[in-house]
C-alpha positions in Angstrom: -50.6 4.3 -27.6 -53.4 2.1 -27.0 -54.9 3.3 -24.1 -55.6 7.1 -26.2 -56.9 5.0 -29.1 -58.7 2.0 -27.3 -59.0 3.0 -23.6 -57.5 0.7 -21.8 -54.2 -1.2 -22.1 -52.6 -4.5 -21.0 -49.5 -4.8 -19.5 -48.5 -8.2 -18.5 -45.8 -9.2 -16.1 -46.2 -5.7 -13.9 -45.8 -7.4 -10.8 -43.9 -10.4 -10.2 -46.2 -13.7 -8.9 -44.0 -13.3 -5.7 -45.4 -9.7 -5.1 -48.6 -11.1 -6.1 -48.5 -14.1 -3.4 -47.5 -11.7 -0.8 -50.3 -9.3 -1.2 -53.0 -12.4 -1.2 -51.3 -13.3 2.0 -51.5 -10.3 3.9 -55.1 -10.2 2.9 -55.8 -13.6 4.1 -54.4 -11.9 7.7 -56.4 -9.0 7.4 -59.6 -11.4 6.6 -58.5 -13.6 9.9 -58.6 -10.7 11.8 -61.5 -8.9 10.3 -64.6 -7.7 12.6 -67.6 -8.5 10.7 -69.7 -4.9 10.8 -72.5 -4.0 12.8 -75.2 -3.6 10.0 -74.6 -7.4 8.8 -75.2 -9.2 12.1 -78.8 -7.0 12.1 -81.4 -9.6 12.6 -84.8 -8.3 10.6 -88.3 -8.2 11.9 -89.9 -5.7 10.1 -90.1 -3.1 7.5 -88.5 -0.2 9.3 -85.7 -2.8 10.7 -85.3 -3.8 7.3 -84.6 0.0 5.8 -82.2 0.8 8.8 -79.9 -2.4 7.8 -80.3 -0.9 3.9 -79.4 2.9 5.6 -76.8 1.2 7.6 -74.7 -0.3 5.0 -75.6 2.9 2.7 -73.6 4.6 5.6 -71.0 2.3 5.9 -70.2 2.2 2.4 -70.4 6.1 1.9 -68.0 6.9 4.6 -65.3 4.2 3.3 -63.5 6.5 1.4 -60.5 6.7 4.2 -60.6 3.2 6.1 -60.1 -0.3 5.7 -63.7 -2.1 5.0 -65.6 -4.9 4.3 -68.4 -6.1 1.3 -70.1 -9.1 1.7 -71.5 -11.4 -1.0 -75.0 -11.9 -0.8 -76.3 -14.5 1.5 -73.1 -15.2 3.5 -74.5 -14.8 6.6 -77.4 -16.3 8.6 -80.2 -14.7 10.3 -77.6 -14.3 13.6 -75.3 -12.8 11.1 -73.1 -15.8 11.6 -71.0 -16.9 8.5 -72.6 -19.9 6.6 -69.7 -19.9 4.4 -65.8 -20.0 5.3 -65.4 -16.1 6.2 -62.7 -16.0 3.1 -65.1 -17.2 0.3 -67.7 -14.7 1.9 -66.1 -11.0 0.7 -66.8 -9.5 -2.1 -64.7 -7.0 -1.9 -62.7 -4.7 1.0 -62.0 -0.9 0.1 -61.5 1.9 -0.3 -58.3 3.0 1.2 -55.5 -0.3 1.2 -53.5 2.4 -0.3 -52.9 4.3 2.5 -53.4 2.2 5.7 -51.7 -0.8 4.4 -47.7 -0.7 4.1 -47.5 -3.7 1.3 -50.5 -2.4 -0.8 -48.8 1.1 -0.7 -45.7 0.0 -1.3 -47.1 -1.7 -4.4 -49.3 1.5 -5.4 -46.4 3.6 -5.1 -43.6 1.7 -6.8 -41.4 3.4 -9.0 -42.6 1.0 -12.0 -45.8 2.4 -11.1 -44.9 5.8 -10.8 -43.0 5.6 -14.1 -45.9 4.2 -16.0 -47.8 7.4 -15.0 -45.2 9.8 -15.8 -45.2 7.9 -19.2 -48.9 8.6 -19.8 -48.0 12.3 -19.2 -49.6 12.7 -15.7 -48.5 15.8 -13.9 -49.5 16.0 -10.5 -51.6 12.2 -10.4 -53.2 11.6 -6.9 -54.6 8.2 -5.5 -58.3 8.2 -5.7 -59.1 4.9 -3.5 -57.9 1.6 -3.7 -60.1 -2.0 -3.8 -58.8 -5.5 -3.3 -62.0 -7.2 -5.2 -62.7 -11.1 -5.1 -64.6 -12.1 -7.3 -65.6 -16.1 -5.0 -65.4 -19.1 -6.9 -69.2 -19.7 -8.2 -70.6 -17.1 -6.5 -68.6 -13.8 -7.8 -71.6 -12.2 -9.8 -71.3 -10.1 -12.7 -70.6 -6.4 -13.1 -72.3 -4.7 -15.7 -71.6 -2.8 -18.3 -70.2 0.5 -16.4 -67.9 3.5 -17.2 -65.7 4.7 -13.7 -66.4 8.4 -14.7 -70.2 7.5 -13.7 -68.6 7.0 -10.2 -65.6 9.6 -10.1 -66.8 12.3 -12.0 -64.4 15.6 -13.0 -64.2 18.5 -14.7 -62.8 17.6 -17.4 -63.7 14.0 -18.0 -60.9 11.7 -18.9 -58.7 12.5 -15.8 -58.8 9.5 -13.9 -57.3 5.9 -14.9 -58.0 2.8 -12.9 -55.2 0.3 -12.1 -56.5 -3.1 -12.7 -53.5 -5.7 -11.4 -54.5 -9.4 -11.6 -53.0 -11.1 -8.7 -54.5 -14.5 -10.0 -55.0 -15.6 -13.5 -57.8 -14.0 -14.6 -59.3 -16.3 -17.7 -63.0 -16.1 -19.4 -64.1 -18.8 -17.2 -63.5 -16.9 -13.5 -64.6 -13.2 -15.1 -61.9 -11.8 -16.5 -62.7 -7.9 -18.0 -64.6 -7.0 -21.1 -63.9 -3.7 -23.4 -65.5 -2.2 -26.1 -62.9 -0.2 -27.6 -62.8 3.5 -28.3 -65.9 3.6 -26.3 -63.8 6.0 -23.9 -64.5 9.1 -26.9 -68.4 8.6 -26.4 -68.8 11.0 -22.5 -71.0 9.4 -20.1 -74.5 9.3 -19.6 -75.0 8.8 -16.1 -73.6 10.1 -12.9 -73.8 9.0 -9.0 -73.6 11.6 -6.8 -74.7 12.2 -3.2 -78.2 13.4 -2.1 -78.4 16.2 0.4 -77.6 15.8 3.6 -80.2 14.6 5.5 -82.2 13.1 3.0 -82.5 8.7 1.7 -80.9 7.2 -0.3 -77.3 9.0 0.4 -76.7 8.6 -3.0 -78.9 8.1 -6.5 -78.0 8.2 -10.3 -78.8 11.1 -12.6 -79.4 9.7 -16.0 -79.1 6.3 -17.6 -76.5 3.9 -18.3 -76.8 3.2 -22.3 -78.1 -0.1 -23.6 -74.9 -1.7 -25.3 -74.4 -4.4 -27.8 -73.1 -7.7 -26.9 -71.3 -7.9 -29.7 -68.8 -5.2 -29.2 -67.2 -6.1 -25.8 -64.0 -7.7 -26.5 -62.4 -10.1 -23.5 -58.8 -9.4 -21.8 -57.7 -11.9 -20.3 -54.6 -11.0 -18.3 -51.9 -13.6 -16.4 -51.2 -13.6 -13.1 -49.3 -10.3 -12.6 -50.5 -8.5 -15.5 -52.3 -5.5 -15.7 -55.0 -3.4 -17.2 -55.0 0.3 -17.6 -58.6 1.5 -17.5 -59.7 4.6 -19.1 -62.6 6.3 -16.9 -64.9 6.7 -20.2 -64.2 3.6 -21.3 -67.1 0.9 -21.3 -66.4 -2.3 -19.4 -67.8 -5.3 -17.4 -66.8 -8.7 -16.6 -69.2 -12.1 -16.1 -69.7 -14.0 -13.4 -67.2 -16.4 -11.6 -68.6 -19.9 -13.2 -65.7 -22.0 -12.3 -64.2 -23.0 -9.1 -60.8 -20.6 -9.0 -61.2 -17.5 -7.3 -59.9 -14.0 -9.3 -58.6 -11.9 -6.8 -57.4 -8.6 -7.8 -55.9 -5.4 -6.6 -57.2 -1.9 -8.0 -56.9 1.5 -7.8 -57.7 5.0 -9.6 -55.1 7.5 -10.1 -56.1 11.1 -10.9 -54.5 13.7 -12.9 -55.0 16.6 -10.1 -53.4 19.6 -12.2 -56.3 21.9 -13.3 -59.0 19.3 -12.7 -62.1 19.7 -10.5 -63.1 16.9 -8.3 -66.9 16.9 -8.4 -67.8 18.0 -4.7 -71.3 15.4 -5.7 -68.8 12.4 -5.9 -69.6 9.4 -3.3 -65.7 9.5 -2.8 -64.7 13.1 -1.0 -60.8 13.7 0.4 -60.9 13.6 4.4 -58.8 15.3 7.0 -57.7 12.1 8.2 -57.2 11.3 4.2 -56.3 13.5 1.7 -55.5 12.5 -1.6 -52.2 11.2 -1.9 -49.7 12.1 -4.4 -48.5 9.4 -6.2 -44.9 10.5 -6.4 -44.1 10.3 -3.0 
């Protein structure tokens, strides 16, 4: 199928715009009734305030593995760490575990067309990874460069983990819709994130380099609302930045083939007590 030969696959029409509309609803509820974290409403004043704001949210970030949380654009806030912005234009995006705490974004992660997909692919014993409900503001969603997930979620063997890409908005060349370069998924990876020892800062650095790609080579995927993209974990993507005035919200998350695979123990992302990953047959 596509996915072995290209690395990624589009599936339109995987959820229907109802499901769509009632999982940008309940995210507009969680937004009302977010609590906007400590480490933004830091005012600075000098040099050591400034790094434990940058450690703060280093923190915050690397321990979001099995909660609900929230990432800010750039420059939503004042000095006060008041909004300047309306507080749902300011996110970029809230992770990493939807799947777990939230009963429609389960629900949705879970579904037997879901689950059949998987078991179509082959996977065994496929376990949810984390989970992302990603922005992407009108005119201020920046780009994501070119990136492979396996850089992030790193296993032994590579190739084990898929992301779930489900457009709950139109998602058109003009708001940053994804880019591919096919077949790139047979190429490995040249750079890995993984977690300093503990005790030391950053909490997290890269080991090697991301390649230099050609331009010409990324092909655009525009999906409708409700489609869906099947992401390889070698496979080299981005997407531009939101130019036009339509938000591209977007549901995500990475499944795992868990039979005879080893989750890197240098990963960011590590399985809690409180969160261990979940099968996705259940």
């Amino acid at each position: 199928c596509d996915y072995r030969d290209e690395g990624y696959l589009v599936l339109d029409g995987l959820l229907s715009p109802e499901e769509c509309d009632a999982l940008r609803d309940r995210m507009s509820e969680i937004i009302e009734r977010m609590d906007v974290p400590e480490h933004c409403r830091t005012q600075f004043s000098t040099d050591h305030d400034e790094q434990l704001k940058t450690q703060g949210n280093a923190d915050y970030f690397i321990t979001s593995g099995d909660k609900i949380r929230f990432f800010f654009e750039k420059g939503v806030f004042d000095d006060k760490g008041e909004f300047i912005v309306p507080r749902e234009q300011s996110l970029n995006k809230i992770g990493h575990a939807l799947h777990a705490y939230e009963p429609l974004f389960k629900a949705v992660t879970h579904s037997p067309k879901i689950q059949n997909l998987v078991k179509n692919l082959g996977l065994i014993n496929p376990v949810i990874l984390q989970s992302m409900y990603i922005f992407k503001q009108p005119g201020i969603g920046g780009e994501v460069s070119p990136h492979q997930d396996a850089t992030f979620l790193h296993t032994q063997p590579l190739g084990r983990v898929m992301g779930v890409w489900i457009a709950l908005e139109d998602a058109a060349l003009e708001n940053g819709c994804l880019w591919f370069i096919p077949g790139s998924h047979n190429d490995g990876i040249t750079r890995r994130m993984v977690r300093t020892p503990k005790g030391t800062f950053p909490l997290t650095d890269f080991i090697g380099r991301e390649k230099n790609y050609d331009d010409k080579l990324f092909v655009p995927t525009p999906v409708k609302k409700g489609g869906a993209v099947l992401i390889h974990s070698e496979v080299v993507h981005r997407s531009a930045a939101n130019t036009s005035d339509a938000s591209r919200h977007v549901y995500t998350f990475h499944v795992m083939e868990s039979q005879n695979t080893v989750w890197s123990p240098e990963n960011w992302l590590q399985p809690t007590e409180e969160l261990p990953f979940p099968s996705l047959y259940t």
